[in-house]
ZAMARGU-4260 file (C-alpha; in steps of 0.2 Angstrom, whole numbers, plus 5000, padded with zeros to 4 digits):
<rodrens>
0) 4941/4950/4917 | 4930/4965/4922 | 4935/4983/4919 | 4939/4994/4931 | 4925/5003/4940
5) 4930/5020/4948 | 4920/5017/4963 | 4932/5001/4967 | 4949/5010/4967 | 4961/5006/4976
10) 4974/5018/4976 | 4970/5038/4984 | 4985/5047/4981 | 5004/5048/4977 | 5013/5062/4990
15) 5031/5064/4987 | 5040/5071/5006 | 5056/5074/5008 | 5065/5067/5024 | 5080/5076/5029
20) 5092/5069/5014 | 5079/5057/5009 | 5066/5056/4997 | 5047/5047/5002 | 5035/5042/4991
25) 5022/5041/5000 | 5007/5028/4991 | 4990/5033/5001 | 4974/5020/4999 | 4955/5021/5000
30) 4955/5005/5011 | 4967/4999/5025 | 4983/4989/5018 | 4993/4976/5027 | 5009/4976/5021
35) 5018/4957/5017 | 5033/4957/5007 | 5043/4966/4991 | 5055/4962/4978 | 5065/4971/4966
40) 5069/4967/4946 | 5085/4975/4940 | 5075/4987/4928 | 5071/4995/4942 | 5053/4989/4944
45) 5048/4986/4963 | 5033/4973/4967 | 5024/4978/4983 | 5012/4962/4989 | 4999/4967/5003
50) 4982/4964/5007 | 4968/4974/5006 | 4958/4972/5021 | 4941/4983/5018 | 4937/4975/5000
55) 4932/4959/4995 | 4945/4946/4989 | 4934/4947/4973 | 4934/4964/4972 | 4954/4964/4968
60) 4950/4956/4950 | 4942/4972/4945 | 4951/4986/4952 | 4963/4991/4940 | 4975/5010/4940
65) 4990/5016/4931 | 4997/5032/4939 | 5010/5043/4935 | 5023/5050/4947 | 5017/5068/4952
70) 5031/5082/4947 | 5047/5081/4957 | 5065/5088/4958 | 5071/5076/4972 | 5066/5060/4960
75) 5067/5052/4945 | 5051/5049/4935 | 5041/5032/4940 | 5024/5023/4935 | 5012/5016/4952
80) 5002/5000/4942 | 4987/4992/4952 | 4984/4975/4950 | 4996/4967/4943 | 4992/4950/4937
85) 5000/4943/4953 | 4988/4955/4961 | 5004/4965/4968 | 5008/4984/4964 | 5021/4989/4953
90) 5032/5004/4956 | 5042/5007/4941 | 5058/5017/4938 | 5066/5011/4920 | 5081/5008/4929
95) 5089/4997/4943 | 5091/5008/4962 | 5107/5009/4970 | 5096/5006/4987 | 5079/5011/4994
100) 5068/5005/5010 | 5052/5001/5010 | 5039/5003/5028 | 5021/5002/5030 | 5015/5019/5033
105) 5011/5024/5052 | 4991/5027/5047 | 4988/5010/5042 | 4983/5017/5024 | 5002/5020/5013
110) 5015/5012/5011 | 5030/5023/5011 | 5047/5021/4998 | 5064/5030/5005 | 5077/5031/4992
115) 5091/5045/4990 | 5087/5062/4986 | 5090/5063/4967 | 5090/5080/4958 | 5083/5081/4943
120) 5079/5095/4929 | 5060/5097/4923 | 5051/5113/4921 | 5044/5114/4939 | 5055/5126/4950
125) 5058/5125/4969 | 5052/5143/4978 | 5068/5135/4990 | 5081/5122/4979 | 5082/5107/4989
130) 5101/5110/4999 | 5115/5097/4994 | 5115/5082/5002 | 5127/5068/5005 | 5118/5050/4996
135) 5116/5038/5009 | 5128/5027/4998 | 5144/5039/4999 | 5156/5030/5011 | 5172/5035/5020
140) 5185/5023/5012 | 5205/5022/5017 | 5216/5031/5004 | 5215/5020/4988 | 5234/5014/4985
145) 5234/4995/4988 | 5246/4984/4999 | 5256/4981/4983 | 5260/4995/4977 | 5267/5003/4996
150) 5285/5001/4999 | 5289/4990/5016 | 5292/5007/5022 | 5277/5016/5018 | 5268/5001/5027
155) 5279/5002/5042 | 5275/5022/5043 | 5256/5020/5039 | 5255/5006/5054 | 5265/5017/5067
160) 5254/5032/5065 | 5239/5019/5066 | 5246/5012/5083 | 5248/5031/5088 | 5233/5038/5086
165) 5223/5022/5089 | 5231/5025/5108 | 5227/5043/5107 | 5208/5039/5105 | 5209/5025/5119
170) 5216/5041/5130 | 5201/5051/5126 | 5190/5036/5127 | 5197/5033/5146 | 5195/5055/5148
175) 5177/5052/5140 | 5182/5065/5126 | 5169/5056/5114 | 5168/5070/5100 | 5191/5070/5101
180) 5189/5053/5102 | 5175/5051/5087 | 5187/5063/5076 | 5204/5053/5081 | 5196/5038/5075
185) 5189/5047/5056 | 5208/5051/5054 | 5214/5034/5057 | 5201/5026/5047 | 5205/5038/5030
190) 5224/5030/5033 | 5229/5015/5019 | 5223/5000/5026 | 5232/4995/5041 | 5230/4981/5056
195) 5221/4996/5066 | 5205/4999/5051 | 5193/4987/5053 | 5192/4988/5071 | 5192/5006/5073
200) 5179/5009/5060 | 5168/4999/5070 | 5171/5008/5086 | 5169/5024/5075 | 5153/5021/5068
205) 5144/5014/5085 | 5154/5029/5093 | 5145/5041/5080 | 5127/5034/5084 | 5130/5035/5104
210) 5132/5054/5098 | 5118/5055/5089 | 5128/5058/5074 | 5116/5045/5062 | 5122/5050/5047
215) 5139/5050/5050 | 5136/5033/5059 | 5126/5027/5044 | 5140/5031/5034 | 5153/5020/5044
220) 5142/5005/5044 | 5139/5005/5024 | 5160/5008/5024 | 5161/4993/5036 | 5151/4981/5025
225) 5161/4987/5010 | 5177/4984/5014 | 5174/4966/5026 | 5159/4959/5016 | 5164/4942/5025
230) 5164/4950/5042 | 5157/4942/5057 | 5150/4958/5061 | 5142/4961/5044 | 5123/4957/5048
235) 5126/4969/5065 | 5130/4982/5051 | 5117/4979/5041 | 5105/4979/5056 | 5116/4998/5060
240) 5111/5004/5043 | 5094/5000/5045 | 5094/5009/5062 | 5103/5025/5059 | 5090/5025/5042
245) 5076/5025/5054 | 5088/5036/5068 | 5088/5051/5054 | 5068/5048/5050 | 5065/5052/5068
250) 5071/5067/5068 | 5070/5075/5051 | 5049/5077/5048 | 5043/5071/5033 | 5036/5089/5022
255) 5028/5089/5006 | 5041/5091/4993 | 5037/5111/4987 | 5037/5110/4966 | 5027/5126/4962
260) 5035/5143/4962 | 5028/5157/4968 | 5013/5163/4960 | 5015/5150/4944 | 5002/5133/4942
265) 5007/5121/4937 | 4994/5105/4931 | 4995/5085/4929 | 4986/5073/4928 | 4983/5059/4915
270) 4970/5050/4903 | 4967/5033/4899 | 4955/5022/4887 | 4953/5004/4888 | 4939/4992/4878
275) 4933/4974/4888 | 4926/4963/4880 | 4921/4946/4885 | 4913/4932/4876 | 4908/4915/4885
280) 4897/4897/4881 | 4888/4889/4892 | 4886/4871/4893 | 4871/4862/4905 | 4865/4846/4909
285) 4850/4847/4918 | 4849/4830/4914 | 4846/4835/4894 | 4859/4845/4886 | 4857/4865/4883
290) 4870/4878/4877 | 4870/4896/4875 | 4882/4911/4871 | 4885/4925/4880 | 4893/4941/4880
295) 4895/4947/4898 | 4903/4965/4894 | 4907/4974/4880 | 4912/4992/4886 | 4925/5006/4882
300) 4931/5014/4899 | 4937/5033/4900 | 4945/5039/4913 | 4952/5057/4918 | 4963/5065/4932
305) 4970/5081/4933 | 4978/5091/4947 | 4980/5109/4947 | 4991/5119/4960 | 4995/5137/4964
310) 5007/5143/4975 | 5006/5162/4982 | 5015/5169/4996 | 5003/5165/5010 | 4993/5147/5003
315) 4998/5134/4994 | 4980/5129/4982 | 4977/5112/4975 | 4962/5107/4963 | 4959/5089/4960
320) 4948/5079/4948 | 4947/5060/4946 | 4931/5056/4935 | 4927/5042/4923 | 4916/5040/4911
325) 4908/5018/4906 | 4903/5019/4886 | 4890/5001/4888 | 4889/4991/4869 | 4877/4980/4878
330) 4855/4985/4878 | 4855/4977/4894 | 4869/4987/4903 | 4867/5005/4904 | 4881/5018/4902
335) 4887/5027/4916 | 4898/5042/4925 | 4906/5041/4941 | 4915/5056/4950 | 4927/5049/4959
340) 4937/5067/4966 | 4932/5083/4963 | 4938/5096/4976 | 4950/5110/4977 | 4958/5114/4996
345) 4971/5125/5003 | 4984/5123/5015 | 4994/5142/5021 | 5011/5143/5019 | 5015/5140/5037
350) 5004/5124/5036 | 4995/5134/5051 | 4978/5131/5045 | 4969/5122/5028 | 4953/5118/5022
355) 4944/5111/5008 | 4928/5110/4997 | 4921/5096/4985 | 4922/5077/4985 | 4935/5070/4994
360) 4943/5051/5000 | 4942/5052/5018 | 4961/5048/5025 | 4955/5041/5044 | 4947/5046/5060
365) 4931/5037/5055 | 4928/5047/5040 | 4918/5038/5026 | 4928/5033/5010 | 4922/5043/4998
370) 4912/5058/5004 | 4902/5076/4998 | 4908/5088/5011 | 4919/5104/5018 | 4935/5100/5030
375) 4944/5112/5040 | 4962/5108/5050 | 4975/5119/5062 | 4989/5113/5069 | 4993/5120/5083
380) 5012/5116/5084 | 5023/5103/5076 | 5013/5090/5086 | 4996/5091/5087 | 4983/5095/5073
385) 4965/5096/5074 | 4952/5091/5060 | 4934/5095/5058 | 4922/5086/5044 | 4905/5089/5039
390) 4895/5081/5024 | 4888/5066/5017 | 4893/5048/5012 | 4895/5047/4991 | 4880/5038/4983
395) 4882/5027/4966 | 4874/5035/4952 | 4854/5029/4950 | 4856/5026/4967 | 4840/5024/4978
400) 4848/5023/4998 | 4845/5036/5009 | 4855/5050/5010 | 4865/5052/5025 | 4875/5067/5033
405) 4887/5066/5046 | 4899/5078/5057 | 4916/5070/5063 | 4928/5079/5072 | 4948/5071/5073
410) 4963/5077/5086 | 4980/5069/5079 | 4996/5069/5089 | 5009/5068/5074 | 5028/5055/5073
415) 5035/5061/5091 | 5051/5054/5099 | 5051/5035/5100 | 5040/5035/5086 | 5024/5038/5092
420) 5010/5044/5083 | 4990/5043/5084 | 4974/5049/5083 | 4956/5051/5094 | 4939/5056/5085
425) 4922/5057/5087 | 4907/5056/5073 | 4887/5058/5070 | 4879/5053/5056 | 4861/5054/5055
430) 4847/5046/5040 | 4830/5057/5044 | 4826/5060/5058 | 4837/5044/5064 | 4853/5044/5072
435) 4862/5030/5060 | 4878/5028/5071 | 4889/5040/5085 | 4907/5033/5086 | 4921/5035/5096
440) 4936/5029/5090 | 4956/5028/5093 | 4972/5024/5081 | 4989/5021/5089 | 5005/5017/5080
445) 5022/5013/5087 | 5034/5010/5073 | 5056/5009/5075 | 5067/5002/5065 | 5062/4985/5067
450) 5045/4985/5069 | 5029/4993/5063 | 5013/4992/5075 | 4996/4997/5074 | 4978/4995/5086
455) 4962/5004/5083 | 4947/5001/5093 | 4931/5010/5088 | 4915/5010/5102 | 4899/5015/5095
460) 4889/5023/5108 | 4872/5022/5100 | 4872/5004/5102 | 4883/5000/5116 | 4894/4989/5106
465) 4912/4989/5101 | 4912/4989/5082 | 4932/4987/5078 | 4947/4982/5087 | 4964/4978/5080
470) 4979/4975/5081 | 4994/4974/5066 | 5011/4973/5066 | 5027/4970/5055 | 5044/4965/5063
475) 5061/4964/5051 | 5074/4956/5059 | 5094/4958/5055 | 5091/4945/5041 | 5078/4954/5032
480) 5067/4940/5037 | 5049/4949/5037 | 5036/4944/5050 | 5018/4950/5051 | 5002/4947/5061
485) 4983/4953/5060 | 4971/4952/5076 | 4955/4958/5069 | 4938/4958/5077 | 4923/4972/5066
490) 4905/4973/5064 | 4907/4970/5044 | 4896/4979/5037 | 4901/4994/5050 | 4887/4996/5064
495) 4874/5007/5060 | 4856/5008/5061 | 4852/5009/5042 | 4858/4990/5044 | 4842/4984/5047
500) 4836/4987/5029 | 4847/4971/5025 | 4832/4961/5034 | 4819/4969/5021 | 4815/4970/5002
505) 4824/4983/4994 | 4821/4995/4992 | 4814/5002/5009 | 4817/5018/5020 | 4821/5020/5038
510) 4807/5030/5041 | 4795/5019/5031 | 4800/5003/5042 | 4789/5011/5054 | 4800/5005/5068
515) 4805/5013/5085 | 4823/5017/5088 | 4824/5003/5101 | 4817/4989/5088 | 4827/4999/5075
520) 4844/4997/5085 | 4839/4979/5088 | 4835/4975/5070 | 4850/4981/5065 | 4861/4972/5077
525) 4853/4956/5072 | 4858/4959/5051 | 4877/4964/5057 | 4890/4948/5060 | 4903/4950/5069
530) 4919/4946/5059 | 4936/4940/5067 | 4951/4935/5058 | 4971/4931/5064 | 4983/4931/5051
535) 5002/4927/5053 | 5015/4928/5039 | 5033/4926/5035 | 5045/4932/5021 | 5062/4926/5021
540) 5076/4929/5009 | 5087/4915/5003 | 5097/4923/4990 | 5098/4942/4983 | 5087/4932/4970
545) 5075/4921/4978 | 5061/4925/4993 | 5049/4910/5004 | 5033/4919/5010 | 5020/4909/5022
550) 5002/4914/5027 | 4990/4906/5041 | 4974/4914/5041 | 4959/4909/5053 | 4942/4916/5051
555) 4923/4916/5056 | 4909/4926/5053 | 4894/4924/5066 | 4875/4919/5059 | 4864/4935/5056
560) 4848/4939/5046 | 4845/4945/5032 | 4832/4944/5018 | 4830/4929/5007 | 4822/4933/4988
565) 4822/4917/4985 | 4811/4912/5000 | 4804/4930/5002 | 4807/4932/5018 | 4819/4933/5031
570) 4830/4918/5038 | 4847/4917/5047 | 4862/4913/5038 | 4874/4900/5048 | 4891/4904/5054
575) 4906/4903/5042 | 4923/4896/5048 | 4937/4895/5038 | 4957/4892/5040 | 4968/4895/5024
580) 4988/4891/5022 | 4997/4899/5007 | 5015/4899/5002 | 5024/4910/4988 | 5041/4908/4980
585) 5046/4925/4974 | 5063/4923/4960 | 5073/4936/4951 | 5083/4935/4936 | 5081/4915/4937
590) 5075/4912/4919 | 5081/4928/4907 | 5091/4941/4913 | 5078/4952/4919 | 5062/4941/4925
595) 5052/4940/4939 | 5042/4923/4944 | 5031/4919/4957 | 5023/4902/4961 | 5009/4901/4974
600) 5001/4887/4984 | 4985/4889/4995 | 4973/4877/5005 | 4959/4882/5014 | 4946/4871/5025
605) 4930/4878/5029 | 4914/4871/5037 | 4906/4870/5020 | 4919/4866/5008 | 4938/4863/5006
610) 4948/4873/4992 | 4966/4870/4984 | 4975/4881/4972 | 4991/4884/4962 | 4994/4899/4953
615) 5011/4906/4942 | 5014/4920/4936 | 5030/4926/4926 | 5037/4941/4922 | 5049/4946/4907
620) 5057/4963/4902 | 5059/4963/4883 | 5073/4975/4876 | 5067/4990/4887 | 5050/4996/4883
625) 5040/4980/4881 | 5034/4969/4895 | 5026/4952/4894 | 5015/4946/4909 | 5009/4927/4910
630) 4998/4918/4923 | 4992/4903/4923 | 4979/4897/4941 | 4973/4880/4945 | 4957/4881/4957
635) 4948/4866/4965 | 4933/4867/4976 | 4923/4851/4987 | 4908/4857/4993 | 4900/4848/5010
640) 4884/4851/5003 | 4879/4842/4989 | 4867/4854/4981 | 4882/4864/4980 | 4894/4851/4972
645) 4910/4853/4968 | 4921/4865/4955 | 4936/4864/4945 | 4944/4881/4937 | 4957/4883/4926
650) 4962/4902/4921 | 4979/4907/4908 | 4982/4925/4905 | 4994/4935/4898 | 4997/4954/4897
655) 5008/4966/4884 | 5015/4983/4890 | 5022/4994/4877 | 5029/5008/4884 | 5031/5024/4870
660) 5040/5037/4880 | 5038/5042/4900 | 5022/5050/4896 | 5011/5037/4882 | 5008/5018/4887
665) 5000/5005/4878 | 4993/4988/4885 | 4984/4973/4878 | 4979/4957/4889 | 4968/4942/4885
670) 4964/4925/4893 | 4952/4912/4894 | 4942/4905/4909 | 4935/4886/4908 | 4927/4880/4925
675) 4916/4864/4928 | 4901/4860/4940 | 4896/4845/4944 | 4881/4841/4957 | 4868/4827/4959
680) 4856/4841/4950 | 4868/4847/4937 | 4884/4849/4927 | 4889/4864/4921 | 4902/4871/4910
685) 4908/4889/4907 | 4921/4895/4896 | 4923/4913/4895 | 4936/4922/4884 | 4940/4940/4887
690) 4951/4955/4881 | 4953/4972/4882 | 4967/4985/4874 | 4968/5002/4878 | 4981/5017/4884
695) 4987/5030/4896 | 4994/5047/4892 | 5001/5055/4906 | 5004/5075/4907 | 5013/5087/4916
</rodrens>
């Protein structure tokens, strides 16, 4: 287990919005996310799976955050943890939801949570308190006294004025009186039951959607699937729900939830300390026996973030810090600092115009990931916002690359009707006296209430080739089946001129290459594969307690150059093709009351080896405030190339969560590692045991 290295975070930001008479939290990431599937435990913890698609696989191992709900009065407190020893993420609540939705975000970088609007009490105030709202879950219901207790009378009168007004609303049906027809109907239905109530509340909640009344029609459809749980119709209803959910979205805008008064700040943020250890022997045959012990880490790792905001009556001013700080108990491993947010922007009240100053995650539009640099915005109207950036790509600390500096300029035409949304940018970025790449790129997202779609294309112009297009979309039917699909094709790494370093001894310059801008641009075409990748998946619930997901991936990298240290000098490494097949069983509440278990199965065939793997993972609740984790993954690897041979893993670990109060948590995990190589030339075993403990106080 490897600590958590700030530069390989995965998580940006947590935004809370609040959509009409919903509340969004709105989960931002540094790289692009495909979103697969999600499961909920009844302690209110919410497992998110997705894919990261601009970090290694390897990478996920080592990416670890723990962040805490930013101050709200439209919901409860939560925890975001990321990875989870399933590699999911973990939103938790301490208590079961009475209903929430979850959607990819429509920028291909957040995933969005809905859940109703919940008031709470805190110390941040509302400059405007959040109006009263109607929960999504409050249904219309028929007067409560039950068939039983009714005389034959009562019945007899309660059906006549059915038959009545159930004729009136047909009259203003045939008269096309929707609105007189929409409010005979609501009377009818807030009759005791009759013969006349189930069919009219279905007329009356398609009625209210025809009129664009979504949350009165969403109502009807939850009151439907109350009271006739064994309807035919029940999976239409559902599928209305869903709509109207989506319906209201559409024409609510999302806003930033407003916590700070005026002219009061207010900060939060968090701290964390966590010790790694590992320890590991190695056993060779070469063909005589040699062992050794190693210690592969020994570090502490302190991290810091702390947001500061002030509200006047014109701007609204945010300060952010994310820092962290690696102590090394190893001579060969140095300590180190990495800045991972510092900036402070500004947005005016009227959302007119912002800007900002420091080191910042860029969000899209090209923008480097992590960057040094100054960013200015208008929106012009509720549509269309402009965005200009100037700066320089983040370097790693000791770092000897290059420096670059680039200028990028973005237009965005924000959710419109039909649920469009988008973006178009341009961007330079220069290393000298070079141009290192000049982009021109497009987002496009179309999302409804079925279905999530994304395509970006990006052309690079200083060397004539296209360096991304993509395509990625979700689809949710009636039956909450979940379907995905991935069409990728990128220059990985991203084109650009500085490339053609990769074909040299580090480290070198641009400039001392001595090359001209042709055999530069040649060079760095020939050291940048071409990557392509189609993915299709499938969740399907079987029961409120059991999920089956699918995966089929197929990929290829093309051969390219780059320098060999071992040969010193440069050769061409051979295309990679690969297909992979994995299934998951998600379960709830299957072993204890409060559990969640997931088995997975993958295979994968590539032109140099064939991979199997199992993997469990199982958690359990304990009382309330401790959670256990435990996996155990089974990896085995046959290698076409017999200097390469072929590897066997096995990997248990386990994880204890304590958590004090909403604010203070404590963690401890440990496992073991043994993996065997065996080769005509060797045979090898590794067994590595690792640790770490630490906490997380959270503040606001």
């Amino acid at each position: 287990m490897n600590s958590a290295h700030a530069e390989l975070t995965v998580i940006d930001r947590i935004q809370i919005n609040q959509a009409g008479d919903e509340a969004e939290i709105q989960i931002r990431f540094v790289p692009r996310v495909q979103f697969l599937r999600q499961v909920m435990l009844k302690n209110g913890d919410v497992r998110l799976y997705f894919n990261l698609l601009e970090i290694n696989a390897s990478d996920k191992k080592i990416v670890q955050q723990r962040k805490d709900s930013p101050p709200s009065n439209i919901v409860p407190h939560f925890t975001v943890t990321y990875p989870e020893i399933d590699q999911s993420l973990t939103i938790s609540f301490g208590k079961e939801l009475s209903s929430y939705h979850i959607r990819p975000g429509n920028d291909g970088r957040s995933i969005s949570f809905f859940m109703p609007i919940t008031h709470t009490t805190g110390d941040m105030t509302n400059s405007k308190p959040a109006a009263e709202v109607t929960p999504p879950t409050a249904t219309i219901e028929p007067k409560t006294a039950t068939s039983q207790t009714r005389t034959a009378q009562e019945k007899e009168l309660t059906e006549a004025e059915a038959k009545q007004l159930m004729g009136n609303a047909i009259g203003a049906q045939n008269s096309n009186l929707l609105s007189a027809q929409a409010a005979i109907l609501r009377k009818l239905v807030s009759l005791p039951p009759n013969s006349y109530t189930q069919s009219a509340l279905l007329t009356l909640a398609e009625l209210d959607e025809k009129l664009g009344e979504f949350d009165k029609a969403r109502i009807d459809y939850l009151t439907y699937m109350k009271l006739y749980p064994n309807s035919k119709e029940y999976a239409r209803m559902s599928e209305g729900v869903s709509r109207m959910i989506m319906a209201v979205y559409a024409t609510k805008k999302s806003v930033p939830e407003t916590i700070v008064a005026e002219d009061k700040m207010i900060t939060f943020g968090g701290f964390s300390q966590y010790f790694y250890r590992g320890l590991g022997r190695v056993d060779y045959t070469i063909p005589i026996v040699y062992s050794s012990n190693i210690t592969p880490q020994s570090q502490i790792l302190s991290s810091l973030e702390l947001t500061s905001m002030n509200r006047s009556s014109t701007a609204e001013t945010r300060l952010v810090l994310r820092d962290s700080f690696t102590k090394s108990f190893l001579q060969n491993i140095g300590s180190n600092n990495f800045l991972d947010a510092a900036y402070i922007e500004q947005a005016l009240i009227d959302q007119s115009y912002f800007y900002g100053l420091g080191r910042q995650t860029g969000a899209s539009g090209g923008v480097p990931s992590r960057f040094d640099g100054a960013w200015l915005g208008h929106n012009f109207n509720d549509a269309w916002r402009i965005n200009g950036t100037v700066g320089q790509p983040s370097r790693y600390a000791g770092s000897r690359e290059e420096a670059k500096t680039f200028a990028a300029i973005n237009l965005t035409l924000t959710r419109q009707p039909g649920q469009w949304s988008g973006n178009t940018y341009l961007i330079s970025q220069r290393v000298g006296k070079f141009i290192d790449k000049r982009v021109a790129g497009v987002e496009a997202h179309f999302y409804d209430v079925k279905s999530n779609h994304t395509v970006l294309l990006e052309y690079d112009t200083l060397f004539k080739k296209l360096n991304l297009g993509s395509f990625q979309g979700n689809w949710i039917t009636a039956e909450d089946d979940n379907y995905t699909l991935l069409l990728d094709h990128r220059r990985s790494p991203a084109l650009q001129a500085t490339n053609a370093l990769l074909r040299v001894p580090y480290p070198q310059t641009i400039a001392g290459l001595g090359l001209t801008e042709n055999t530069l641009l040649a060079n760095a075409l020939l050291a940048t594969p071409i990557t392509n990748q189609i993915s299709v998946g499938m969740t399907r619930p079987y029961s409120s307690r059991l999920k089956f997901g699918g995966d089929i991936k197929v990929a290829n990298t093309t051969s390219y150059e780059a320098y060999n240290y071992l040969l010193t000098a440069t050769s061409t490494l051979p295309r990679v093709g690969s297909t992979s097949i994995s299934t998951q069983l998600i379960g709830n509440n299957l072993i204890f009351d409060n559990d969640l278990g997931v088995a997975s199965a993958s295979y994968t065939h590539a032109n140099t080896y064939r991979a199997k793997s199992l993997s469990f993972s199982q958690v359990a609740t304990l009382k309330k405030d401790w959670r256990l984790d435990m996996s155990l993954q089974l990896y085995a690897e046959n290698n076409t190339l017999a200097t390469v041979g072929d590897l066997t893993r096995i990997s248990p670990t386990f994880k204890v969560n304590y958590q004090m109060n909403p604010t203070k948590n404590f963690e401890f995990s440990a496992g073991v590692e043994q993996s065997h190589t065996i080769n005509p030339n060797l045979d090898s075993k590794v067994r590595r045991k690792f640790f770490n403990l630490g906490y997380r106080w959270d503040f606001q």
